[in-house]
N, C-alpha and C positions, 0 to 999 in steps of 0.2 A: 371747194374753193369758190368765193365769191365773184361771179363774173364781171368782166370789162363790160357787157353789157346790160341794158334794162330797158322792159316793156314800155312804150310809149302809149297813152288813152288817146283815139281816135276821135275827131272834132265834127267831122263828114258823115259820118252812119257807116261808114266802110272800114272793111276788119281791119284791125289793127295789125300793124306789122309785128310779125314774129319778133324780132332785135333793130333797135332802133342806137344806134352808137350814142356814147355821151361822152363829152369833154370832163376832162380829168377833173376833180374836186381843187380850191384853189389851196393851199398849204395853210396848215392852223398855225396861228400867230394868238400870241396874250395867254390866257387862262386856259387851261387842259381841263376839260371837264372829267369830275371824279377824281383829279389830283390835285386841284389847288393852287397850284405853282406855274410858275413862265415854264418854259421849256429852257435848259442850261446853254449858255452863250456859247458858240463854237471855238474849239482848243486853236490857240495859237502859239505860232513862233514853230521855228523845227519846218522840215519838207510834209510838205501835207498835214500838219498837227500832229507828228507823232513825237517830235523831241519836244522838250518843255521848252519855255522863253528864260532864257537861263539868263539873259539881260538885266533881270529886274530880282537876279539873287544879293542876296546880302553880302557881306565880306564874312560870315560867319559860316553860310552856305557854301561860298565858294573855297574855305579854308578847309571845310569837315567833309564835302563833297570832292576835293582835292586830294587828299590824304587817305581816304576810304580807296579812291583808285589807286592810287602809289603804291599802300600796301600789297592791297591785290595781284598789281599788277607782279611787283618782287618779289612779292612769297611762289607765286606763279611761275616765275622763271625759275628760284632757285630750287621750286618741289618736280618742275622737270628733269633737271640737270641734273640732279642725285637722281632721282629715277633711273635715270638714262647709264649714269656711272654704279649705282647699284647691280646693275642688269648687265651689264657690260661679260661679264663671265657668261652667263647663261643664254648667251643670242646666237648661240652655236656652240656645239658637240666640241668642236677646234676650238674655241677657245677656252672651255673648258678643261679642256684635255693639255693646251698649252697651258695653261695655271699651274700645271702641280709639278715634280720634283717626278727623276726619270724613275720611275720602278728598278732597272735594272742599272745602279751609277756606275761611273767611270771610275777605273781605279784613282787614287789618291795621289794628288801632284802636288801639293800645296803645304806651306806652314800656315798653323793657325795662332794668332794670339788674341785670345778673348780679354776685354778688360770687362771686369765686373765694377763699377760706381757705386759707395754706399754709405750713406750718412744716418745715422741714429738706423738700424737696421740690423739691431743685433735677434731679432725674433726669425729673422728668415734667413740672413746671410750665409747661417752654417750650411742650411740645407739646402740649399742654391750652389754653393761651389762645391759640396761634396756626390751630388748631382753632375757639375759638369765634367769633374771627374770619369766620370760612367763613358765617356763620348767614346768610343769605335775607332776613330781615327787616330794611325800611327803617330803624327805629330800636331801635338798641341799644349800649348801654355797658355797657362791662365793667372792673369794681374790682377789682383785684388786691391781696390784704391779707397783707403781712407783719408778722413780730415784727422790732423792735430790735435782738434778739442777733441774729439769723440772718441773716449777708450774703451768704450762699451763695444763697439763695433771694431774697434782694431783687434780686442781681446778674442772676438770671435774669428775675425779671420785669421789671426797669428795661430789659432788652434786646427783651426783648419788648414793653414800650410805645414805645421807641425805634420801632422798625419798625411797628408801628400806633398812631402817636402821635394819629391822629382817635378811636380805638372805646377805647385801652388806660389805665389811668390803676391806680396802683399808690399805697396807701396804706398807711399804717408805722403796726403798735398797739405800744404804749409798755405796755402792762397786763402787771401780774404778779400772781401767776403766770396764766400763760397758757393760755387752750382757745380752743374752734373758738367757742361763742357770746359770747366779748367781743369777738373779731376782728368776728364779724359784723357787732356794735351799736357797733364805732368805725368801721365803712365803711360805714353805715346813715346817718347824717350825710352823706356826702359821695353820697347818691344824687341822681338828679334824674327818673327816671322812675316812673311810677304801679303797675309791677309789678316787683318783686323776687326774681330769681332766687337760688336758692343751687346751685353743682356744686362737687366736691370737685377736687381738685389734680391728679387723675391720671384724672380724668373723658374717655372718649373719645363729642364728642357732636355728634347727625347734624345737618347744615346745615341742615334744611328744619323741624328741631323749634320754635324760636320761633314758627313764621307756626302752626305744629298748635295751642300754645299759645294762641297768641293768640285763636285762632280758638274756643277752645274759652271759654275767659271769654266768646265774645262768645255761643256758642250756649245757655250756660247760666246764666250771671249770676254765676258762682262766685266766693268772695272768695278762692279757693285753687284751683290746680291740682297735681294730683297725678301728675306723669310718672314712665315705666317706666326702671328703673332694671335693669340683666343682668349678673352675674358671667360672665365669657366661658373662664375658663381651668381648664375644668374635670380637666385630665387632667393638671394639674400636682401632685395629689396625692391622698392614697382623701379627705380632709376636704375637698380644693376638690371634690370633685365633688357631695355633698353640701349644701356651702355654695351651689354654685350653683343647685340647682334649688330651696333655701331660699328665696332671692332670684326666683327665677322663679315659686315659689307666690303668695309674698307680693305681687311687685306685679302680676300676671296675674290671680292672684285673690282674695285674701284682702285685700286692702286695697278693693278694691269694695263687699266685705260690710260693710268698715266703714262705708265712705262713705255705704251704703243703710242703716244703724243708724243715721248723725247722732252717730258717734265713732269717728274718726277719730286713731290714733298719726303723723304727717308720717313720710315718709322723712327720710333728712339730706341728701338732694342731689336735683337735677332737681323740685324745689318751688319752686312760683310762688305769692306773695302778694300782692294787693294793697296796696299802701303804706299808705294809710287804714285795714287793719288791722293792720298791721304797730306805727304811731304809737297806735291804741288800745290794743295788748297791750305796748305800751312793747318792742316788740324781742323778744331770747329771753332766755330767764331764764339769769343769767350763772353761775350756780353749780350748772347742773343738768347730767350727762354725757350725758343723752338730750334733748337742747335742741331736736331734731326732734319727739319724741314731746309733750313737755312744750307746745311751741306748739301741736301740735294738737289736744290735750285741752281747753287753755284757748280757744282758738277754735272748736270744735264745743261747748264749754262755755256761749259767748255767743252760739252761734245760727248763727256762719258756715256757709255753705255751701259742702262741699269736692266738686270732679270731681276723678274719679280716669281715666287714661287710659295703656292700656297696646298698641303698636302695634308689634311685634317689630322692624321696617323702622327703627326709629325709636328705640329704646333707647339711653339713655345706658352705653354698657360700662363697666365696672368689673371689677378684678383679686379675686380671693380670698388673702386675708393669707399670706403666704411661708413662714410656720412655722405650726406648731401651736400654740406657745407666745402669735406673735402674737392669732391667731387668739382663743383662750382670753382674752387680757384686752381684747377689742375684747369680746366676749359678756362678758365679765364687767360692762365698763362703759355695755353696754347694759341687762341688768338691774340693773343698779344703780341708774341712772338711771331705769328704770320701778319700782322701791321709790318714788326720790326724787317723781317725780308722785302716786302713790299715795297717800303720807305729804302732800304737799302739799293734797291735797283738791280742784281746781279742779272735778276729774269731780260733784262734790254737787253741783253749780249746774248739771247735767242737766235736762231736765222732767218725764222720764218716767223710774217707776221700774224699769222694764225696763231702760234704759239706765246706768243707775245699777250696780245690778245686773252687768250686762254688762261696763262698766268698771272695778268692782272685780274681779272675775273675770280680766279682762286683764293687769290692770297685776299683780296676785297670783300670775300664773302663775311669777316668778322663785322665789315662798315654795313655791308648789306642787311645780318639779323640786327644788328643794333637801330639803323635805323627803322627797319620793320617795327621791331621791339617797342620803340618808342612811339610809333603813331599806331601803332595796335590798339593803346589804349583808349587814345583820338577817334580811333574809328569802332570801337565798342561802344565807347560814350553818345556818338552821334545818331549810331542806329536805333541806342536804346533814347534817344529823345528828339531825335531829329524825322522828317517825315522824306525822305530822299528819294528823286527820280527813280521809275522802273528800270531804265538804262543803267541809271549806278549801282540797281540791289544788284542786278544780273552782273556786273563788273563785280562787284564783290564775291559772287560767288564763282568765279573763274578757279581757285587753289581747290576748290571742293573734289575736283577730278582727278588732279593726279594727289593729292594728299590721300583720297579714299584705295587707288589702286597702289600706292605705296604703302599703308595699313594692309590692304590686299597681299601684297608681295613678304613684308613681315608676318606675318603668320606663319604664311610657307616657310619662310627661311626660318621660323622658329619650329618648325616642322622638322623639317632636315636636321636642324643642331640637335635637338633631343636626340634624331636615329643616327647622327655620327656621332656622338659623344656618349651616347647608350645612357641619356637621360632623358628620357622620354617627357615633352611638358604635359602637364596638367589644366584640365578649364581652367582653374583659378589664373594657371599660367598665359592664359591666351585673353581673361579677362582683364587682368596688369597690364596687358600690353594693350589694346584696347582704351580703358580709361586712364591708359597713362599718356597715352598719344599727344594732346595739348597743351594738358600740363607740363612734359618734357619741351616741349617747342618753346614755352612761354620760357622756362629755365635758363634753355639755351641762350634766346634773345636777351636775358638778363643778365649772362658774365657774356655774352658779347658789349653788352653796353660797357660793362666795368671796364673787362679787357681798351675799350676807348679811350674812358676817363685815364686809366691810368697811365696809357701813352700819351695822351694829349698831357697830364702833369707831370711827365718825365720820369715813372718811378716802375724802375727796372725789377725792383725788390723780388727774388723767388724764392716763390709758395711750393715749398714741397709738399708731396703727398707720400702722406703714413700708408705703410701695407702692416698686415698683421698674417697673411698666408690662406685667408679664407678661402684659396682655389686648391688646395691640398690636401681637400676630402678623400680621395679616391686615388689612385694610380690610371694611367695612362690606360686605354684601352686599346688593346693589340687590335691587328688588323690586319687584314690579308697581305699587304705592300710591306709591314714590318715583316711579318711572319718570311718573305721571298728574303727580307733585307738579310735577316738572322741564317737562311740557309745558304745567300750567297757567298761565304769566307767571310763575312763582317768580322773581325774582333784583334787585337792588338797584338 
């Protein structure tokens, strides 16, 4: 190391002193020799020159530097909060273990009337209602509800109450134009049991769930039950694989969190109501495309109290929509329909403003990917031509952390689905999920934008989605909880 000090040459004939101190060299100014160049002007603006002088940005700066954080910062909150609601089952033993459906049920107190909804559905219907047929529990009716135009689909259910003309009964709606909650509220009429089921057309659903049901109103007093609903066919495309561990967040865990908030969005199928509330909320509201969601806001609204129960042995299977394009206006028409609640208001007649809160927050989340959606593109454009503060890369990359440990947590969870469903995934399986990760995000953001357009133009029009039965490869996989069900007196 070069010393603070240096020999001094003696003037007198006498020895030179060992270290002679020298005054500090004066600071180079101008020309650097061997570089050429001034030495570069000192950073200003910011505390100590570490933020840029953002004074002297442009209005094009401050638009693309504006919008780079916005997204950020909302993709950032909303990949916490599914995180958090993803995870919600698995942050303890207890609440796992409260998720699922009692192993040993209560005997049978209950009438049941399942209505099954079906329009152009003559490929699945049969084997849907000859299916719920099979249920375990002593009393149950089941309403089969078609439209007027559609003889295709009546011919199959008439066939099917033919051959269980005791349990099947088939009722024709006359309503135009036509959705899934007018059908409901003209076979609501013709019920006669205390609880009211709703399953979709192409529903495949296990024998022993009525008595779990039943059982479950009777452990907990609930004016709702809330059963586990599983997209089964995951490797039919990179979107259904996706799509279905969606569905296995959602009812596994993230619909629990609601139920423990006291708001609750309903599924559209495998939901059980009690009739007495059914007759107090007058049915489902006939002009709303999320007629699930919309009944359960206005009855966590009035105080009901919803179980939510999710018991893999025991899930209702469901297909993932055949196209992409399906797929896209089924999501479109589900945030559409959480606008339509939102706007509606019922969530203000909450108690507590946390919950308030909470429910705007939800039901907002379609305005939330949309606008994301939309300056996504603003803010890819910008990075790739724009040269933007170190302050705003590192704000942009704030989503990078919980989106990677939420890829993190889907694996796992596609982990588990192969060993509970005894379909074990494959690399290829875990590499779809993987490089489907952004691409789905981007998808999403773009029938949330739609979903906007089409509320802001007032067009209520519903997009059904085709099933064709792609989840009906296989039979059900037994399981230790059925196997106890089967030896405990189950059967009629």
């Amino acid at each position: 190391m070069p010393s603070l000090f240096v020999t001094a040459p003696a003037t007198d004939g006498t020895p030179d002193p060992l270290l002679t101190p020298q005054p500090s060299p004066a600071p180079v100014t101008g020309v650097v020799p061997n570089r050429g160049s001034e030495l570069p002007p000192p950073v200003t603006g910011g505390a100590d020159g570490i933020l840029p002088d953002v004074a002297h940005w442009t209005a094009m700066e401050w638009l693309g530097c504006t919008a780079l954080i916005l997204v950020s910062v909302a993709l950032t909150a909303v990949a916490l909060t599914t995180l958090w609601w993803m995870l919600h089952a698995w942050w303890s033993r207890d609440n796992l273990t409260r998720s699922q459906f009692a192993v040993r049920p209560i005997a049978p107190a209950h009438r049941f009337s399942l209505l099954v909804p079906a329009r152009h559905e003559e490929e699945v219907l049969g084997q849907t209602l000859d299916r719920l047929t099979e249920q375990d529990h002593p009393d149950v009716e089941i309403i089969a509800i078609v439209g007027h135009d559609d003889p295709g689909t009546e011919r199959v259910a008439r066939e099917a109450a033919a051959r269980h003309p005791d349990l099947i009964s088939v009722v024709v709606d006359h309503s135009v134009p036509k959705n899934k909650p007018k059908a409901l509220n003209t076979a609501l009429a013709h019920t006669t049991g205390d609880i009211v089921g709703v399953f979709d057309a192409e529903d495949e659903v296990h024998p022993h769930l009525l008595r779990l049901v039943d059982s479950r109103f009777s452990e907990t007093g609930a004016a709702v039950v809330q059963g586990g609903v599983q997209l089964m066919n995951f490797r039919s495309s990179w979107w259904a694989l996706r799509n279905v561990l969606e569905y296995y967040f959602w009812f596994r865990s993230r619909l629990h969190f609601h139920a423990n908030a006291n708001f609750i969005p309903l599924g559209g199928n495998t939901v059980f109501v009690r009739r007495d509330w059914l007759d107090y909320s007058d049915g489902w509201d006939a002009e709303c495309l999320a007629e699930d969601c919309e009944l359960g806001v206005r009855l966590s609204s009035a105080g009901a109290k919803v179980a939510v129960a999710y018991s893999p042995e025991v899930v209702t299977r469901e297909e993932t929509p055949g196209s992409l394009l399906s797929l896209f206006k089924q999501r479109t028409r589900w945030n559409q329909g959480f606008l339509q609640v939102l706007r509606k208001g019922e969530w203000r007649k909450l108690p507590l403003r946390s919950q308030r809160a909470f429910a705007r927050y939800m039901l907002a989340m379609p305005f939330l990917q949309a606008f994301a959606g939309v300056l996504i593109p603003v803010s890819l454009l910008l990075m790739a031509v724009a040269k933007v503060p170190a302050w705003v890369a590192m704000i942009s990359f704030l989503p990078l952390a919980p989106t990677l440990i939420t890829v993190a947590v889907e694996v796992a969870a596609l982990h588990e689905f192969g060993h509970l469903y005894g379909n074990r995934a494959r690399i290829r399986d875990y590499a779809r999920l993987l490089l489907g990760t952004v691409p789905f995000q981007i998808f999403l953001a773009a029938a949330a934008v739609r979903s906007v357009v089409r509320q802001l133009r007032g067009d209520h029009s519903w997009e059904k989605t085709e099933h064709t039965g792609a989840h009906r490869t296989a039979e059900p996989v037994a399981t230790v909880a059925t196997a106890e069900l089967q030896t405990s007196g189950a059967g009629r």
